[in-house]
C-alpha positions as CSV (number, residue, x, y, z in Angstrom):
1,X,38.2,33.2,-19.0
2,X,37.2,30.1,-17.4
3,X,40.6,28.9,-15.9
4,X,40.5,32.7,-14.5
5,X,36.7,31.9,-12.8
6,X,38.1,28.0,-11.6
7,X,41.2,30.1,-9.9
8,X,38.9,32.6,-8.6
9,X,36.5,29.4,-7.1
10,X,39.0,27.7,-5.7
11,X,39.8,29.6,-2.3
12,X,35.5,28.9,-1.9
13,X,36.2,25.3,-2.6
14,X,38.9,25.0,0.4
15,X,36.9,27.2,2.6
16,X,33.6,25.0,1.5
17,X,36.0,21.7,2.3
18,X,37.3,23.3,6.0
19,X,33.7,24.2,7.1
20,X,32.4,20.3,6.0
21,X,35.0,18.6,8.1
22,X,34.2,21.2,11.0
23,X,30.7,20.2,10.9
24,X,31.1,16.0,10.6
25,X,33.8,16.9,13.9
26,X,31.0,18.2,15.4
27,X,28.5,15.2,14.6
28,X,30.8,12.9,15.9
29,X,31.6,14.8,18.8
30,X,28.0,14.8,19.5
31,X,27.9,10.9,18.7
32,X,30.3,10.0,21.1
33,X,28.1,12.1,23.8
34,X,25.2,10.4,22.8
35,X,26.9,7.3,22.8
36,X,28.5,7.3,26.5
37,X,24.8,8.9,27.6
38,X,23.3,4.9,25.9
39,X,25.7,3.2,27.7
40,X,24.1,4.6,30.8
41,X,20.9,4.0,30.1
42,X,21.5,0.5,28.8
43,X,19.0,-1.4,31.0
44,X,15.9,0.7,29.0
45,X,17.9,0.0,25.5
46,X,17.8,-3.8,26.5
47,X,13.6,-3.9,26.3
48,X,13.6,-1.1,23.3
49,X,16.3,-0.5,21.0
50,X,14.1,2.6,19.5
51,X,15.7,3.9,22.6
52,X,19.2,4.5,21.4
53,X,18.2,5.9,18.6
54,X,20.4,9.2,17.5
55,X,21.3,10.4,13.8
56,X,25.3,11.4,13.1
57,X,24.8,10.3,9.1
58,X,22.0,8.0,9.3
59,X,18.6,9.2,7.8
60,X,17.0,8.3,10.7
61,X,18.0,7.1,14.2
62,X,20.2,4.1,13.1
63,X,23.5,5.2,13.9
64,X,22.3,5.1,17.6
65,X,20.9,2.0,17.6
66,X,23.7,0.2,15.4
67,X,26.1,1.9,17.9
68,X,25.0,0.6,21.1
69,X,24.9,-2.7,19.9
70,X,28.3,-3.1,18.5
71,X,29.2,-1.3,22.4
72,X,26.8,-4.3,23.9
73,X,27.8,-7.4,22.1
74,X,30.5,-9.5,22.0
75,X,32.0,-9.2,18.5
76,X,35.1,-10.2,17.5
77,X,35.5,-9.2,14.0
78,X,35.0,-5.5,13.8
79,X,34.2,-5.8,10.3
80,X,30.6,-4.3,8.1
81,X,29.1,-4.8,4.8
82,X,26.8,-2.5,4.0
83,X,24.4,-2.4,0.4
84,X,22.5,0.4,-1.4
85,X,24.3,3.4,0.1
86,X,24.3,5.9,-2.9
87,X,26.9,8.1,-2.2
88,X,27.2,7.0,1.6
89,X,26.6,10.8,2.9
90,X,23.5,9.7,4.5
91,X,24.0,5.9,5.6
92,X,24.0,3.5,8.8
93,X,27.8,2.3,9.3
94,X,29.5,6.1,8.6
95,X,29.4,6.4,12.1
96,X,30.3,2.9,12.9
97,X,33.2,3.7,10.9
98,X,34.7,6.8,11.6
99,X,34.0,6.3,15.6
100,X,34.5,2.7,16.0
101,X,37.5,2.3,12.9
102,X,35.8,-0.6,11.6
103,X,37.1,-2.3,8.7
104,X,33.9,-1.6,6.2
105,X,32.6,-3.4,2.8
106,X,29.6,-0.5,0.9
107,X,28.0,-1.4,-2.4
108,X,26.2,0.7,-4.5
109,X,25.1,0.6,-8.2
110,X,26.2,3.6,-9.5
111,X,29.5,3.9,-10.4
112,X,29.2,8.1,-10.0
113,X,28.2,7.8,-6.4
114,X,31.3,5.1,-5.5
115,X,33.4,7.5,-7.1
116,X,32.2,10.1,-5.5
117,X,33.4,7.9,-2.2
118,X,36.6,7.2,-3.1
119,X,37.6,10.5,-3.7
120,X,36.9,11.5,-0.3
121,X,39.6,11.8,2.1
122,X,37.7,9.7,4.5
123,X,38.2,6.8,2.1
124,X,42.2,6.8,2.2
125,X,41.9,7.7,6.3
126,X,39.5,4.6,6.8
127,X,39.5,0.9,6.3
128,X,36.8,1.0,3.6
129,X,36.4,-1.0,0.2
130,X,33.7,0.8,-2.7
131,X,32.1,-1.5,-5.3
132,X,29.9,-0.3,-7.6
133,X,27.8,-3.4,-8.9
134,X,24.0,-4.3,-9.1
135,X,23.9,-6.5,-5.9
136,X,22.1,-9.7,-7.4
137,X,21.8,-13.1,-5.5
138,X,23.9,-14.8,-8.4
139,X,26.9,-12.6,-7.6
140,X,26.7,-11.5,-3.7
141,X,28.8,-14.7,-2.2
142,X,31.6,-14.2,-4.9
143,X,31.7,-10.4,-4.4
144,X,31.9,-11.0,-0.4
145,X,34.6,-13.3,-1.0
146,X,36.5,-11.6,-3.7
147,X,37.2,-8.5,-1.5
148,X,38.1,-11.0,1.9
149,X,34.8,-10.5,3.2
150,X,34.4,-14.3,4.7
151,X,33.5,-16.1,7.7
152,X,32.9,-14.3,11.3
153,X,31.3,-10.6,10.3
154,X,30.5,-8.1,12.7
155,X,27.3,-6.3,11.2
156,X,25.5,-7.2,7.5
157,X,22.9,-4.4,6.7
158,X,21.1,-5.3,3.5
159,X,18.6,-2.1,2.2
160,X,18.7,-2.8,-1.6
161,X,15.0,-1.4,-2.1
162,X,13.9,-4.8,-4.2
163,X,15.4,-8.2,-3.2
164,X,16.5,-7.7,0.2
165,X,14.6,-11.0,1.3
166,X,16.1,-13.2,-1.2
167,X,19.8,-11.4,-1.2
168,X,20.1,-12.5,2.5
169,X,18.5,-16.0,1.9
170,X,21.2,-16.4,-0.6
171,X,24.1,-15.3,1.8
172,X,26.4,-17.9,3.0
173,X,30.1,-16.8,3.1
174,X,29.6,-15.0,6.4
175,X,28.5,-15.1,9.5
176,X,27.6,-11.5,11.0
177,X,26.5,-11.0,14.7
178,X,24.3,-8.2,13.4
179,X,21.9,-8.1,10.6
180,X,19.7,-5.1,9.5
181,X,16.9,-5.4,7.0
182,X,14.8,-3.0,5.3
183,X,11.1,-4.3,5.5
184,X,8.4,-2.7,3.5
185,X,6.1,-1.9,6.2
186,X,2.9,-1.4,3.3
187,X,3.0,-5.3,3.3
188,X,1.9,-5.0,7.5
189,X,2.9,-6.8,10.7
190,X,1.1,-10.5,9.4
191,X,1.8,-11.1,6.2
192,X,4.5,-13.2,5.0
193,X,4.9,-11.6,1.4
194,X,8.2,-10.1,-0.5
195,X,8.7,-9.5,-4.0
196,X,9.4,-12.0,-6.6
197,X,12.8,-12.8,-7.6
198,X,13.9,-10.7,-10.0
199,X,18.0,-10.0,-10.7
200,X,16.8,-6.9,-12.5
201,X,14.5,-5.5,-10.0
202,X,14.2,-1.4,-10.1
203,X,11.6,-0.3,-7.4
204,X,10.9,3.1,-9.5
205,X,10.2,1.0,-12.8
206,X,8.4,-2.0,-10.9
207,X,5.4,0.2,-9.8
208,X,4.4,4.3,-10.5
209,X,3.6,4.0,-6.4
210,X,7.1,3.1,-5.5
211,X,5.8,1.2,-2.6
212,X,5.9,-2.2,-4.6
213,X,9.8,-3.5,-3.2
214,X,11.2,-5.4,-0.8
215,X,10.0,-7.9,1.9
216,X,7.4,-7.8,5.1
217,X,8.8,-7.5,8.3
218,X,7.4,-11.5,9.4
219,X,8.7,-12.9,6.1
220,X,12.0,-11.7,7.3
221,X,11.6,-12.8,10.9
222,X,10.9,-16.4,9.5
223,X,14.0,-16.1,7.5
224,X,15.8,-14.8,10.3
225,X,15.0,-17.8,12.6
226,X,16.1,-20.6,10.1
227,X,19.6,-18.7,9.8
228,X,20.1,-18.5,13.7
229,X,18.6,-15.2,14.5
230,X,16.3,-13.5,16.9
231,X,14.4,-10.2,16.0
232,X,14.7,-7.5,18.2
233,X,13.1,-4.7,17.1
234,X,12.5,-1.9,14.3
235,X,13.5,1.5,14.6
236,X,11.0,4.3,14.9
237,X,10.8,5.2,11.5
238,X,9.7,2.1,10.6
239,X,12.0,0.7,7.7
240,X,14.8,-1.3,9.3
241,X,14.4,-4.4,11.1
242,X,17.1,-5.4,13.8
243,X,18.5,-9.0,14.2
244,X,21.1,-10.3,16.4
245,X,23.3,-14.3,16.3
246,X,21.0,-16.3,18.7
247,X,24.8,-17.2,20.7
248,X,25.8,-13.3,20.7
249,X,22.2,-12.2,22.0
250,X,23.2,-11.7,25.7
251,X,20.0,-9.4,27.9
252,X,18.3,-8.5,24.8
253,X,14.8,-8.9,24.6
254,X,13.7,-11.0,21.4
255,X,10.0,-10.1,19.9
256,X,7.5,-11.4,17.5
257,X,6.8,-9.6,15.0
258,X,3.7,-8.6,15.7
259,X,5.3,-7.2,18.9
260,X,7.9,-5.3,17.4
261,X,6.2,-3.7,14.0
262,X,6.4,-0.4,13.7
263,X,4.6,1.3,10.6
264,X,6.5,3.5,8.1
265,X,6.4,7.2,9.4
266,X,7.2,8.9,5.9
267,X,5.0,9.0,2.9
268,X,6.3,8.3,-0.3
269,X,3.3,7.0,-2.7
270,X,3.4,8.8,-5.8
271,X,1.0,9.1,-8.2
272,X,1.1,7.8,-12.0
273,X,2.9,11.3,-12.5
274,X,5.5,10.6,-10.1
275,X,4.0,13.4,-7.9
276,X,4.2,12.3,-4.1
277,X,0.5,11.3,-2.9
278,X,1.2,11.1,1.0
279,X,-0.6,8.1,1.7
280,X,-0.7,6.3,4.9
281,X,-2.4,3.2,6.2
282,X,-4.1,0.1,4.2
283,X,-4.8,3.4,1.2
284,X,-0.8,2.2,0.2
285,X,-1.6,-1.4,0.1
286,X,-4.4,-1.0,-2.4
287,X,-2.8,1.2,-5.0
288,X,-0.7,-2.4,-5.3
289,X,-3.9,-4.1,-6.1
290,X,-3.2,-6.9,-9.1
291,X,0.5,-7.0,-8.3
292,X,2.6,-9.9,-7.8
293,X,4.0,-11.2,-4.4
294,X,5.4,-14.8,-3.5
295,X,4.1,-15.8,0.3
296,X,7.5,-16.9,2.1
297,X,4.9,-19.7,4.3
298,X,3.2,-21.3,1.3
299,X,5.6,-20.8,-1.3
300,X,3.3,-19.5,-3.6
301,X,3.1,-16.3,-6.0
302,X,-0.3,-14.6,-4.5
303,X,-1.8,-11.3,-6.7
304,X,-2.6,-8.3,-4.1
């Protein structure tokens, strides 16, 4: 009875299959528009990359953004690493590298979600490696360099959720043009403030809020400027910070951070239930109140 219902299923599965790789042909068809329509309008993207924003597979306007500036700069190595993906469905270098064939690095740690990668034909048609590992700053050099990710790298986009500051501090095997960082925008535009090191670091287990994870946008800035880099910009959404090799900058216009802030658009606060709560504003910052954070300026752990 049941192999009789999988036999009957199975001409839905194809059809289900066809329709999915009509649709991403669309998307990318529509990318490349998009794309050709930055190019034109370069000269506005220079000031403000929120700009070029456009979603292919991103969850917000990333793929835009990223795109125009691997058009823009001068990179040699067409090469991306790219952490916390989940199942890489919705993510920032997709695009990057079905358009662009990039040769691509994605972590994730769950095993079922890199599976779930591998088995896609895009992973056979592609230059893309899977690794399903806790990203910690003890392993993230050897795990680079283990699968020939060394040296002269075209785009690094760390969003781990937790240690994103310290993960990138740690980082020394290569040398991308582009970095992206998720900031946590409930730490504000003048704070200098990022989690405590922790290897074992779960955002949904380190606070019922969810909102206790991950760096400030000028802790990352500082960081940013002691490894060679200039900040220039967020994207709308206000989650991902944007930094490009001080000797690969070109017309770009660098900002402080104050300048270029820009404050989380989605609300995801729960409550002690897990129910969402929809805060916004300085209401996030106090359901952190007695929580740990180390200031990146005085080296010190501070309590919210």
């Amino acid at each position: 009875m049941l192999t009789k219902i999988l036999n009957l299923l199975n001409p839905l599965r194809v059809k289900v299959k066809k329709q999915t790789k009509d649709i991403d042909q669309l998307k990318l068809n529509s990318g490349k528009i998009l794309s050709e329509l930055n190019n034109a309008k370069a000269e506005q993207i220079l000031g403000d990359i929120q700009k070029a924003e456009f979603k292919i597979f991103s969850q917000w306007g990333d793929d835009g953004i990223i795109n125009f500036l691997c058009n823009y700069l001068d990179i040699s190595s067409k090469t991306f690493i790219e952490f916390g993906v989940e199942d890489y469905t919705e993510c920032n270098t997709r695009f990057l590298l079905i358009n662009n064939n990039w040769r691509g690095l994605i972590i994730d740690g769950s095993k079922r979600n890199m599976d779930k990668v591998r088995q896609e034909d895009m992973y056979w048609r592609y230059n893309l490696t899977a690794l399903d590992i806790f990203v910690t700053k003890e392993n993230i050099n050897s795990l680079l360099a283990l699968n020939n990710f060394t040296g002269e790298t075209g785009l690094l986009h760390v969003d781990i959720d937790g240690n994103d500051y310290w993960i990138w501090k740690e980082i020394n095997v290569i040398n991308p043009v582009v970095v992206i960082i998720e900031y946590n925008s409930v730490f504000g535009a003048a704070n200098p403030l990022t989690i405590p090191y922790d290897a074992s670091f779960y955002r949904t287990n380190a606070h019922y809020s969810n909102l206790y994870y991950g760096t400030s946008l000028l802790s990352v800035c500082d960081l940013a400027a002691e490894k060679g880099y200039s900040f220039i910009g967020c994207n709308s959404n206000g989650n991902n910070a944007y930094f490009v090799r001080n000797d690969k900058l070109k017309n770009l216009k660098i900002k402080s951070a104050e300048e270029g802030f820009a404050d989380a658009q989605f609300a995801e606060s729960r409550s002690p239930a897990k129910e969402l709560t929809f805060l916004r504003g300085d209401d996030r910052l106090k359901l952190l109140k007695g929580m740990q954070v180390f200031n990146t300026r005085t080296n010190i752990i501070e309590i919210i």
